[in-house]
C-alpha positions as CSV (number, residue, x, y, z in Angstrom):
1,X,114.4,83.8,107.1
2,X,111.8,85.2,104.9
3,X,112.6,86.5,101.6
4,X,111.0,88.5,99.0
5,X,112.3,88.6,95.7
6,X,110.8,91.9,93.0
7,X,111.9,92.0,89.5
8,X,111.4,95.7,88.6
9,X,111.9,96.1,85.2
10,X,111.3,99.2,82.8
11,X,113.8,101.6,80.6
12,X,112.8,104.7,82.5
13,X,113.2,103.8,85.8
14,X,114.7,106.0,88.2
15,X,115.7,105.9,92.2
16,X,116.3,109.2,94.0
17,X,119.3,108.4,96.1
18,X,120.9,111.8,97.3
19,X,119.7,115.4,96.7
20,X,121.6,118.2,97.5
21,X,120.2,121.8,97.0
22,X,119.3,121.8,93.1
23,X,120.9,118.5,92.0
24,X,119.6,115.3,92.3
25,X,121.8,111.6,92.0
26,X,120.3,108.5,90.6
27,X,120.8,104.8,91.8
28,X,120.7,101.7,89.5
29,X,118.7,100.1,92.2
30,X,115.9,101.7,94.4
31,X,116.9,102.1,98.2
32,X,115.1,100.5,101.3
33,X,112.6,103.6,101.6
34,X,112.5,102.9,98.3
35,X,110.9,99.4,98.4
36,X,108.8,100.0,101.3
37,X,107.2,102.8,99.9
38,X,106.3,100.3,96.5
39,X,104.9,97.8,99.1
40,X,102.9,100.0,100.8
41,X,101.6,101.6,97.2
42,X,100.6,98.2,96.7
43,X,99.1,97.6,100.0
44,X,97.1,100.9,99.7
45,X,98.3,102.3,102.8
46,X,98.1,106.1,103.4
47,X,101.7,107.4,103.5
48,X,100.7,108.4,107.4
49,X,100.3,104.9,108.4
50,X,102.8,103.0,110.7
51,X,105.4,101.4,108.8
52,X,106.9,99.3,111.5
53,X,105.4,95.7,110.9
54,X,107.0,96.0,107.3
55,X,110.9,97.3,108.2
C-alpha cells in the first residue's frame, strides 16, 4: 500500500466542506476533492483533465 503523507501548515487555512445557499462551513482538515485538487495544482494539470489515475 502506497502512502502519501502532506503536512499543510499555515494560520489561515481554510477547507470548504458544506455550502448551503448563502453560508458556507469550514473543516479543520481539507476533504478528498480537497487534496486532489492541491495535487493536481502541483502537477499543473488543467482542471478539465482526467482525474482517474490519481483517486
Amino acid at each position: 500500500m502506497s502512502v502519501l503523507l502532506l503536512q499543510l501548515s499555515g494560520p489561515f487555512q481554510s477547507w470548504g466542506v458544506q455550502s448551503r445557499f448563502g453560508m458556507r462551513d469550514t473543516g479543520l482538515e481539507p476533504s478528498k476533492s480537497g487534496v486532489i485538487g492541491l495535487l493536481c495544482a502541483a502537477l499543473g494539470r488543467p482542471r478539465w483533465a482526467i482525474l482517474e489515475d490519481l483517486a
